[in-house]
C-alpha positions as CSV (number, residue, x, y, z in Angstrom):
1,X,-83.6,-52.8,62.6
2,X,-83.5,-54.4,59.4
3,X,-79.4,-53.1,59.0
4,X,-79.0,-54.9,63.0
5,X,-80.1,-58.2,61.4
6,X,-77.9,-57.7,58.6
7,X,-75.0,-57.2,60.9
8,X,-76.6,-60.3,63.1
9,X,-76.7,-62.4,59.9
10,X,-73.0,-61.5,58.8
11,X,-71.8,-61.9,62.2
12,X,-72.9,-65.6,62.1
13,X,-71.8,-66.2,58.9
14,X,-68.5,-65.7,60.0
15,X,-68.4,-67.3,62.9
16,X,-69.8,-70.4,61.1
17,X,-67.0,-69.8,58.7
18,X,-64.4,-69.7,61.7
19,X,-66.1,-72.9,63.4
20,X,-65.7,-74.9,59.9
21,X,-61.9,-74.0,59.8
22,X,-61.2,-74.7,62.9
23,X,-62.7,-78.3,62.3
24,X,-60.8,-78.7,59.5
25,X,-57.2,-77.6,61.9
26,X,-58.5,-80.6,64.5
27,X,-59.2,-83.3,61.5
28,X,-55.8,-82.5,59.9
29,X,-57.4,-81.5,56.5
30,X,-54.9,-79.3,55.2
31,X,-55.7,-79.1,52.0
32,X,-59.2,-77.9,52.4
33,X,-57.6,-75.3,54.9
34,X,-55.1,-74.3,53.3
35,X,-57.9,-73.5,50.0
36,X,-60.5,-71.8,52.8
37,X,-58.4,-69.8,54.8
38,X,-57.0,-68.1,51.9
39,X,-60.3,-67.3,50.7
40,X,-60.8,-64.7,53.5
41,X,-60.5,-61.3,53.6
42,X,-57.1,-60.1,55.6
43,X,-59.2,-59.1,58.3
44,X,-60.8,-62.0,58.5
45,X,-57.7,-63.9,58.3
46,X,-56.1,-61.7,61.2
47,X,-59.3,-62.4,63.4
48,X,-59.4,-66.2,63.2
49,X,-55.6,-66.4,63.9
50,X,-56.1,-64.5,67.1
51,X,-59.0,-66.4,68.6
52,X,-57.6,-70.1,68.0
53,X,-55.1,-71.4,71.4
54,X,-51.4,-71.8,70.6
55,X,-52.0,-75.1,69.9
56,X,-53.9,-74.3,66.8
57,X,-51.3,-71.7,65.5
58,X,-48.8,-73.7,65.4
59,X,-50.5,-76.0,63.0
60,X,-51.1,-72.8,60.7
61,X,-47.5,-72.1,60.9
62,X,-46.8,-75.0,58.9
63,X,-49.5,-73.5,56.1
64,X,-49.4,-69.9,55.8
65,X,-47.9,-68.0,53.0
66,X,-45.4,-65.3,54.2
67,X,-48.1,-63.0,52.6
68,X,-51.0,-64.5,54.6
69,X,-48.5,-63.9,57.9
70,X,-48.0,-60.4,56.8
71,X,-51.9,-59.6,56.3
72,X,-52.3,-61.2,60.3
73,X,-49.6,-58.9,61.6
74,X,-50.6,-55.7,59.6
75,X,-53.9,-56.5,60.9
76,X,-53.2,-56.7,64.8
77,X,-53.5,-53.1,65.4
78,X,-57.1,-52.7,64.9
79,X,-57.9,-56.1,66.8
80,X,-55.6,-54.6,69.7
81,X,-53.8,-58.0,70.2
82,X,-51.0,-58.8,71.7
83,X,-48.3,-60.1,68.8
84,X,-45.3,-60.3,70.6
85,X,-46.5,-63.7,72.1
86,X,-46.7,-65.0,68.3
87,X,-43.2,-63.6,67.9
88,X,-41.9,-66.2,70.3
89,X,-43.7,-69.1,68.6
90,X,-43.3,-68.6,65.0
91,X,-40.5,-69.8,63.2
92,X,-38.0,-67.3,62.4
93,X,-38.1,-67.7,58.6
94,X,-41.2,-67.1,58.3
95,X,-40.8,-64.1,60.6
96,X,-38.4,-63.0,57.8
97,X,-40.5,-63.2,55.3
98,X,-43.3,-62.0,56.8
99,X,-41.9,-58.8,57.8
100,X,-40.2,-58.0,54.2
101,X,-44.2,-58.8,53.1
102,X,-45.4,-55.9,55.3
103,X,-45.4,-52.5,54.2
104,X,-42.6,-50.2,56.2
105,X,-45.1,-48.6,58.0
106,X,-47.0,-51.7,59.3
107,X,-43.6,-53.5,59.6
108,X,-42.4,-49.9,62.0
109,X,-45.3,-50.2,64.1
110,X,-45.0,-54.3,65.3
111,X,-41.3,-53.9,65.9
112,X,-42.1,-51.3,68.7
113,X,-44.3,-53.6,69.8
114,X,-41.5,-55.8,70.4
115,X,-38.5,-56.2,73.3
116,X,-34.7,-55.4,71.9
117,X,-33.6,-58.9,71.8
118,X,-36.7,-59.6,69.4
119,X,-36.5,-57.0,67.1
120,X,-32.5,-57.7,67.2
121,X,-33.1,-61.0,66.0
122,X,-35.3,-60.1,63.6
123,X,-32.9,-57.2,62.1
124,X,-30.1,-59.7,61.7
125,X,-32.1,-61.7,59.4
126,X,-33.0,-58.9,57.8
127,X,-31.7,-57.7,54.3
128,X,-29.3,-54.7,55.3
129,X,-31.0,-52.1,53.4
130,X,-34.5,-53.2,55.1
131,X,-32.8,-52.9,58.4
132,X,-31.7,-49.3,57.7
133,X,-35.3,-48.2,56.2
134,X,-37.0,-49.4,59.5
135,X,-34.7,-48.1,61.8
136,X,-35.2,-44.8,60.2
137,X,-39.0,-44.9,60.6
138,X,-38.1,-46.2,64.2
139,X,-36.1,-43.6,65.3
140,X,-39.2,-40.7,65.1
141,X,-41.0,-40.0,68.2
142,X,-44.4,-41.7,68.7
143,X,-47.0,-40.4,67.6
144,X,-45.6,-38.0,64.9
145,X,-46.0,-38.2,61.1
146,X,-42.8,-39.9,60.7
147,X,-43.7,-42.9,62.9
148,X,-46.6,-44.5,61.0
149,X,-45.3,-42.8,57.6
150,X,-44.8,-45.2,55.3
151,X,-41.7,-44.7,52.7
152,X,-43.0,-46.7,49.8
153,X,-44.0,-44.5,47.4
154,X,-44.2,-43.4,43.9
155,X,-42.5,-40.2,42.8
156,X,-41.6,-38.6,39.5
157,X,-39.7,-36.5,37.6
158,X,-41.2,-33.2,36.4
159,X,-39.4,-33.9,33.1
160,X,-41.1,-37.0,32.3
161,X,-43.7,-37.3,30.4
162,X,-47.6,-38.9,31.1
163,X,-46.8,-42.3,29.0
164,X,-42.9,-42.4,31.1
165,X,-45.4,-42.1,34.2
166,X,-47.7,-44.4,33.4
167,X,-45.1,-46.9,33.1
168,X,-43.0,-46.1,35.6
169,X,-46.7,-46.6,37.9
170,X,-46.8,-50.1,36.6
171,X,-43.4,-51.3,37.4
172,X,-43.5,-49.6,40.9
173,X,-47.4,-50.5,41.6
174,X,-46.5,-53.9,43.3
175,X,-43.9,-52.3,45.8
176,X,-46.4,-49.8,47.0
177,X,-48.8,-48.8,48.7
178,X,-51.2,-46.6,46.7
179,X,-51.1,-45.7,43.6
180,X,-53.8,-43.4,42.7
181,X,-51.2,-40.7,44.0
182,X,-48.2,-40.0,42.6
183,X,-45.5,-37.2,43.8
184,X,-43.2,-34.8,42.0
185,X,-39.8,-34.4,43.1
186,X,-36.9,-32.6,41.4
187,X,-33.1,-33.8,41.5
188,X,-33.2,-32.9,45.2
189,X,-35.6,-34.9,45.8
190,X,-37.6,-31.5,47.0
191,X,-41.2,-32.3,47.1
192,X,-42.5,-29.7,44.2
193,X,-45.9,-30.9,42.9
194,X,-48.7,-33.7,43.5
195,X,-51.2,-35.1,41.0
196,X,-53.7,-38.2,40.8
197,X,-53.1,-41.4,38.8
198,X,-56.4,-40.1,37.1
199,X,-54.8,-36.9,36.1
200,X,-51.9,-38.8,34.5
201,X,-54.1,-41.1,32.1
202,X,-56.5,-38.2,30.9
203,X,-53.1,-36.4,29.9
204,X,-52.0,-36.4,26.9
205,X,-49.0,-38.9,26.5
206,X,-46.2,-36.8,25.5
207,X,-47.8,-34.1,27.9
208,X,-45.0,-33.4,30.7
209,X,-45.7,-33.5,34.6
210,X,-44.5,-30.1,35.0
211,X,-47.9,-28.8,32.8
212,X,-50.4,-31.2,34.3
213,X,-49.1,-31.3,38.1
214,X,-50.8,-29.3,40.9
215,X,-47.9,-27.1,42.5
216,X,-49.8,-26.1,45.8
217,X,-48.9,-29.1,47.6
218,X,-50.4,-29.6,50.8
219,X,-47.8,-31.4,53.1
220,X,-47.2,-32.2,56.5
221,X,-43.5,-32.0,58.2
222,X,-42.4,-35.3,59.8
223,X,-42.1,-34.5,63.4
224,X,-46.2,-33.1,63.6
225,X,-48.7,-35.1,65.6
226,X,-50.8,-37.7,64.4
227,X,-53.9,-36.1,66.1
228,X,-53.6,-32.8,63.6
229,X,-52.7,-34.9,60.6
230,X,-55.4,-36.4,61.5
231,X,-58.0,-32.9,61.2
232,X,-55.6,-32.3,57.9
233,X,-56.8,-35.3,56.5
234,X,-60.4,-34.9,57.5
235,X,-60.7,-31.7,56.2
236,X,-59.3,-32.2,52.7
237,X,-61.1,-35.4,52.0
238,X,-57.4,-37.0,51.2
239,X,-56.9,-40.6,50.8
240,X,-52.5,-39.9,52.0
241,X,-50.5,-37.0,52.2
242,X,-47.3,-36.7,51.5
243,X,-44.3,-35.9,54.4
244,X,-41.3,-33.9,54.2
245,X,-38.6,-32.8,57.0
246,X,-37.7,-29.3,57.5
247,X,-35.8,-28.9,53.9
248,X,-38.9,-30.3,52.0
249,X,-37.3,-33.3,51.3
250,X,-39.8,-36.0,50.7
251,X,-39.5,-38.5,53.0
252,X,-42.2,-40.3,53.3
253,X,-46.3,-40.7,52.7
254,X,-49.1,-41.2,55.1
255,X,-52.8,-43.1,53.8
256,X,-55.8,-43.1,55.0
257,X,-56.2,-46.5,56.5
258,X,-53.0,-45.3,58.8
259,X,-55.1,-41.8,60.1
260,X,-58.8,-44.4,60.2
261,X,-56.6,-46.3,63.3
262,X,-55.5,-42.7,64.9
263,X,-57.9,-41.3,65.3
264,X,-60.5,-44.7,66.7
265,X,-57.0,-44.9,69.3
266,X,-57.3,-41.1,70.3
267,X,-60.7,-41.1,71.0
268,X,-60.4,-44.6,73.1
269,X,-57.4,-42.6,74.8
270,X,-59.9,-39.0,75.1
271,X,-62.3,-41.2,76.7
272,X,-60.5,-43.0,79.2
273,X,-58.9,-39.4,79.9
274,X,-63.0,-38.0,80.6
275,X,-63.0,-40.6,83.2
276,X,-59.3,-39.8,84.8
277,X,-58.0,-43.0,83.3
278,X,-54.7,-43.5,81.6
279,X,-55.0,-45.4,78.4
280,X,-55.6,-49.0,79.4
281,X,-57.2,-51.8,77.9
282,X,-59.6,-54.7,80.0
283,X,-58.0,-57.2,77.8
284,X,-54.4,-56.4,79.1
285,X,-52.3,-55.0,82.2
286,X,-51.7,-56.6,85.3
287,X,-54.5,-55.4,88.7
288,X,-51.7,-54.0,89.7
289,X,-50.4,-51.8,87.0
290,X,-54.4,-50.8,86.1
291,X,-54.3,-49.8,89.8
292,X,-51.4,-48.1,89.7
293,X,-52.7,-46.1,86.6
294,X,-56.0,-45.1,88.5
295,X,-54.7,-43.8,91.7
296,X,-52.8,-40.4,90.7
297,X,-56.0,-39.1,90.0
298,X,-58.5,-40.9,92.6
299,X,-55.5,-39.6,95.5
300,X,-56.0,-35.9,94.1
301,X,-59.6,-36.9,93.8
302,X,-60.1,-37.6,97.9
303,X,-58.4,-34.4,98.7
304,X,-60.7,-32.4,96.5
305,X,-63.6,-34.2,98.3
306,X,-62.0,-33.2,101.9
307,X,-62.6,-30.2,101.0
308,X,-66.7,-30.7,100.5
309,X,-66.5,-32.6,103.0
310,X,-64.7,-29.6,105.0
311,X,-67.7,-27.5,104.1
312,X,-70.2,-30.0,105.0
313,X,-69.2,-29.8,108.6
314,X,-69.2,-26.2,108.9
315,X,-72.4,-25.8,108.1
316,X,-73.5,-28.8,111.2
317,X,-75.5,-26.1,113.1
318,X,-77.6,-25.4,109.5
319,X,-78.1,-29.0,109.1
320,X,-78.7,-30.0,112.4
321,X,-81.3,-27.2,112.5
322,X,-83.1,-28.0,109.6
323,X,-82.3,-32.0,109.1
324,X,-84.3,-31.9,105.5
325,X,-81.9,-29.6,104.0
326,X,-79.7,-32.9,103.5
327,X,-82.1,-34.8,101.0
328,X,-81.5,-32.3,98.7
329,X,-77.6,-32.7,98.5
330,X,-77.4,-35.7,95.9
331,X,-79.5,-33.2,93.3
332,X,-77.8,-30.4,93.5
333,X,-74.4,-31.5,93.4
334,X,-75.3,-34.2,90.9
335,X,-77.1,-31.7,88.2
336,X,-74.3,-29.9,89.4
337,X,-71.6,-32.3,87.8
338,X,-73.8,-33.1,85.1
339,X,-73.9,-30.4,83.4
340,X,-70.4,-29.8,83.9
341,X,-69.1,-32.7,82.4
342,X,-71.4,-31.6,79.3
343,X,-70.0,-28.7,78.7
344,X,-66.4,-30.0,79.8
345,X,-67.2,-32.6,76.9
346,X,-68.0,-30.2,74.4
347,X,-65.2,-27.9,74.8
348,X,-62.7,-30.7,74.5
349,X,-64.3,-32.2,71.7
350,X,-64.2,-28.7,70.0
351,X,-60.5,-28.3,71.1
352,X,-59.6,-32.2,69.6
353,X,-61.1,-31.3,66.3
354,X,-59.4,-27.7,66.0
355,X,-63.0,-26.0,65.7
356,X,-62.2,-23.9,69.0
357,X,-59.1,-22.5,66.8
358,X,-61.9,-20.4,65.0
359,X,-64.1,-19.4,67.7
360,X,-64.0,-16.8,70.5
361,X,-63.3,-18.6,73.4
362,X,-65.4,-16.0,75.7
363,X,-68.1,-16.4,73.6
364,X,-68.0,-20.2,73.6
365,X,-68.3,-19.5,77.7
366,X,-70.7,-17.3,77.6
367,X,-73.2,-19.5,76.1
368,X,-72.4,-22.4,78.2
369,X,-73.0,-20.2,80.7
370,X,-76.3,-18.7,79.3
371,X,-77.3,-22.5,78.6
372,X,-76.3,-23.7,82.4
373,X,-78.5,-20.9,83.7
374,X,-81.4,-21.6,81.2
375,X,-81.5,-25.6,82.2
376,X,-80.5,-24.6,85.7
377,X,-83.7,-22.3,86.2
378,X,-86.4,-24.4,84.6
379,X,-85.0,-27.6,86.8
380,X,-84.9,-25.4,89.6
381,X,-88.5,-24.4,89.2
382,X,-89.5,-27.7,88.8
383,X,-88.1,-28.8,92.0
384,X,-89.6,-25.9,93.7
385,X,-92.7,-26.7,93.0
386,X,-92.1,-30.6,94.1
387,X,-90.9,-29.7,97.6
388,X,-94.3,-26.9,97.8
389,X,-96.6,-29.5,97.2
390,X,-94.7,-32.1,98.7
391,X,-93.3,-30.4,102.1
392,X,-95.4,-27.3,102.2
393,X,-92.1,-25.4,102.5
394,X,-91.8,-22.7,99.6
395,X,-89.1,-20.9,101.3
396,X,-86.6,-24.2,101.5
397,X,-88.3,-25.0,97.5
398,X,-86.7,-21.1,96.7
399,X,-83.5,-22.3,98.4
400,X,-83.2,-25.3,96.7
401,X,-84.0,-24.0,93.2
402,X,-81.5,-20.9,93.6
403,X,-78.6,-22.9,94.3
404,X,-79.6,-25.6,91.6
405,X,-79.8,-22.8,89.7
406,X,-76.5,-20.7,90.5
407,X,-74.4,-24.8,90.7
408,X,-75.8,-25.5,87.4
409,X,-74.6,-22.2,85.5
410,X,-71.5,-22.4,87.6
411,X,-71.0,-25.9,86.6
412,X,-71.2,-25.4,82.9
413,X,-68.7,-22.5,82.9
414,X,-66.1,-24.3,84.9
415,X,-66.7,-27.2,82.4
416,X,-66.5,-25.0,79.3
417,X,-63.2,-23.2,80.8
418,X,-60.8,-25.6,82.3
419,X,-60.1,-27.5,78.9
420,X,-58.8,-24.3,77.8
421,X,-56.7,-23.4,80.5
422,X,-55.7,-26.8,80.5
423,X,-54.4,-26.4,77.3
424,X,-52.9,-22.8,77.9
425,X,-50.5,-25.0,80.1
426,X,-49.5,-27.3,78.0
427,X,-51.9,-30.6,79.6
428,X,-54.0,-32.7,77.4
429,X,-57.2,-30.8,78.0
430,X,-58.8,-34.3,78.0
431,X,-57.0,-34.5,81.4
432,X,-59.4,-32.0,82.8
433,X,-61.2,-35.0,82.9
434,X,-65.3,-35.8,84.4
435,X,-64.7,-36.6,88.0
436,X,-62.2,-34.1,88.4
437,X,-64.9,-31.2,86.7
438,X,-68.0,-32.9,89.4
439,X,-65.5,-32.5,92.7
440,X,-65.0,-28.6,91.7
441,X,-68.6,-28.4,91.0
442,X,-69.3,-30.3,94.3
443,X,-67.1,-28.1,96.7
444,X,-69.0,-24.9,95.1
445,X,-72.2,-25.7,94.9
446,X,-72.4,-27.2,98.5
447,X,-70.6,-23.9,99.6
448,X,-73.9,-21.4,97.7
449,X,-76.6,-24.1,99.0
450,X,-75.5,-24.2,103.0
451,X,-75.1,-20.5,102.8
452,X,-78.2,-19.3,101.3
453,X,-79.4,-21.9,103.4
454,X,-77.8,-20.3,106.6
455,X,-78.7,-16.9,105.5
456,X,-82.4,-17.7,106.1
457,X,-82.0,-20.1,108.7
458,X,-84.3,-18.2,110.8
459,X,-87.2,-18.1,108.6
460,X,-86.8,-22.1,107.7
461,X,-87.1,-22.8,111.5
C-alpha cells in the first residue's frame, strides 16, 4: 500500500508540476518556462508537450531547444501519440534540427510514422549523408533487427591499444549511443570481438584489444524479428547487441531501451490477438476502421456458433422432454471455455518466450489434459451434489458432472494444441485467439452433454 501512495504522491507532484507550467505558457512568462521545462526529465518533457492543445505548442515552438524537440519525439513511442500532427505545425527548421538531434534509430522509427510528402520534405533539408543513413535503416522490413537498429556506434581496431581506445571512446562518446560497449572490427569491417568499456580501463594501457577482447560474439543478423531478439536479449542479461548482415559485416547495434518498447508493443498486440482483435488502439482509428478490424473474426465466429446452434436443435425432442436439462448449458460450456482459454494462454505464452522450443510438446498436452480432467472432476462433483440436494435428481447431477467433466479436459487439450498447430502453419499462434478456442469448446461440449443426455432419456423421464 505504502509503494501505491508513493506512486499517488509522485503522480501529483507531477501533475502540479504540469499545471504550474502550463500557467506560466497562459501568463507569457518565458523566462521562468523556458528555466522549468528544461528541468524535466525527457519523459517528462515528452508528456507535457502531448497533453497541452495546439494552441499551447505553438508557444513552446518559439522556446524549445532542438535538443528538447528531439527528447519529445524520441519519446512518443512509449506515450503511443500521434506525431505526425506536430509535423504539420512545427516550423521546419526546427524539424531539421530536431531530427539531426535524434539518434538514427529514433529518427528511423518517426519518419515511418510519417506520409511521403512529409518525410520528403524533411530529407531535402536534410544533410546528404543523413539522408542516406536513414534511408538505409528505412529500407528494412518492419519489425526486424535492422529497423529499430541504431548505426551509431563505437568500434575498434584489434590493433589498437587500451589507452588509443580509451580515447577514441571520448571523442566518439557524444555521437553515440552507449558507450559501456565497444566492438571489434578488422579492415573489413567484419564484426570479430566485443568487450565492455569496463574491460578497456582495467587493461593495461599499452595492452592491445586483440588480448583483452572476448571473441565469442553473440550477434544477431539484420533481417531477424524483434520478438526473438527480444528472448536473446532477455536471456543474456545484455544492455545492446550488436547486428551484422549475412557476411558479418557490422552494421548496426540494438540497446535495451529499443527491445523494453518491443516487447510492452508485442504483448499489447498478443493480447488484442487473445481477444480476436487486430492491434488497435481506443485512442485512435476511425468506428469504422475498428469495425472493420473486428469483423473477419466475429463473421467466422457466428458460423462456428451455427454450428452449436445446429446441435442445439437436434437435440429438441431431449430438451423438450426434460426442460431442466437447459439451465445447465451456461456452466458447462462456460467452464468449458474457461479452461480452454487457460491453457490456450499458457501454450502461447510458452511459444512467445521460446520455452516450448525445449519441451515435448505431447507432454506439454498431456498435462493440460491430466489438469482439465483433475479440475473438471472435482467441479463436476461439486455440481452433482448441488443439483441432488437441490433437484433430487442424481441421475441428471451424474449427467451434468460427466460432461463438465469430459468439456473441461477436452477444453484444455484443444487450448494447449491449437497454438501449436497454429504455428506448424505459419499463423501467429496468438491468432488462435479466446473466443475462437470457447466456440470449439462450445460446439463439443454441447454435442457430449445432449447425447449422454439422450442416452438416458428414459431413466430422466
Amino acid at each position: 500500500m505504502k509503494g501505491n501512495n508513493n506512486v499517488l504522491e509522485r503522480n501529483n507532484a507531477l501533475f502540479n508540476k504540469y499545471e504550474a507550467l502550463l500557467k506560466m505558457i497562459q501568463q507569457g512568462e518565458d523566462s521562468q518556462f523556458i528555466y522549468s521545462f528544461s528541468c524535466l526529465h525527457p519523459y517528462e518533457k515528452s508528456e507535457f508537450f502531448f497533453l497541452v492543445d495546439e494552441e499551447e505548442r505553438l508557444y513552446m515552438y518559439h522556446f524549445l531547444t532542438p535538443e528538447e524537440m528531439a527528447q519529445v519525439l524520441s519519446n512518443a513511442e512509449s506515450l503511443k501519440h500521434d506525431i505526425s500532427i506536430v509535423f504539420k505545425e512545427m516550423p521546419s527548421d526546427l524539424t531539421r534540427e530536431a531530427i539531426l538531434k535524434m539518434s538514427d534509430d529514433d529518427a528511423t522509427y518517426v519518419l515511418n510514422l510519417l506520409n511521403n510528402d512529409q518525410r520528403s520534405e524533411i530529407f531535402t533539408s536534410l544533410p546528404e549523408q543523413k539522408t542516406n543513413e536513414l534511408k538505409n535503416l528505412m529500407s528494412y522490413h518492419h519489425e526486424t533487427a535492422g529497423s529499430i537498429m541504431t548505426t551509431e556506434y563505437i568500434s575498434i581496431s584489434p590493433t589498437m591499444t587500451a589507452g588509443d581506445a580509451l580515447k577514441h571512446i571520448k571523442t566518439r562518446s557524444g555521437k553515440v549511443q552507449t558507450i559501456y560497449v565497444v566492438y571489434v572490427v578488422n579492415n573489413d569491417n567484419e564484426l570479430i570481438g566485443v568487450l565492455s568499456l569496463r574491460n578497456i580501463i582495467n587493461s593495461d594501457p599499452a595492452q592491445r584489444i586483440s588480448d583483452v577482447m572476448n571473441s565469442d560474439v553473440i550477434k544477431i543478423e539484420s533481417f531477424i524479428d524483434q520478438e526473438e531478439i527480444a528472448h536473446v536479449m532477455r536471456k543474456y542479461d545484455f544492455l545492446a547487441i550488436p547486428v551484422v548482415d549475412n557476411y558479418n559485416h557490422l552494421v548496426g547495434m540494438i540497446t535495451v531501451d529499443d527491445i523494453i518498447d518491443v516487447i510492452d508493443k508485442e504483448a499489447n498486440e498478443d493480447y488484442l490477438k487473445m481477444a480476436a482483435l487486430d492491434h488497435v488502439s481506443d485512442a485512435e482509428g476511425t468506428v469504422i476502421n475498428r469495425a472493420t478490424k473486428r469483423l473477419p473474426w466475429l463473421i467466422l465466429l457466428t458460423f462456428l456458433g451455427m454450428i452449436t446452434a445446429t446441435i442445439l436443435s437436434s437435440f429438441e425432442d431431449t430438451l423438450a422432454k426434460v426442460s431442466l436439462l437447459a439451465a445447465f448449458i451456461p456452466i458447462i460450456s462456460g467452464m468449458s471455455g474457461n479452461t480452454g482459454t487457460q491453457s490456450l494462454a499458457v501454450s502461447v505464452r510458452g511459444i512467445s518466450t521460446g520455452e516450448m522450443k525445449k519441451k515435448n510438446k505431447f507432454k506439454h498436452a498431456l498435462k493440460e489434459s491430466t489438469s482439465g480432467l483433475i479440475t473438471g472432476s472435482v467441479c463436476g462433483f461439486i455440481l452433482f451434489l448441488v443439483i441432488v440436494i437441490i433437484y433430487s435428481q442424481p441421475l441428471l447431477g451424474l449427467i451434468v458432472a460427466i460432461s463438465l467433466t469430459i468439456a473441461m479436459t477436452v477444453g484444455t487439450t484443444i487450448g494447449s494444441l491449437i497454438p501449436f498447430f497454429m504455428t506448424k502453419i505459419g499463423i501467429d499462434p496468438a491468432v488462435a485467439s479466446g473466443p475462437f478456442i470457447t466456440t470449439i469448446n462450445d460446439i463439443v461440449s454441447m454435442l457430449v452433454y445432449f447425447s449422454l443426455a439422450t442416452t438416458f432419456i428414459s431413466s430422466l423421464t
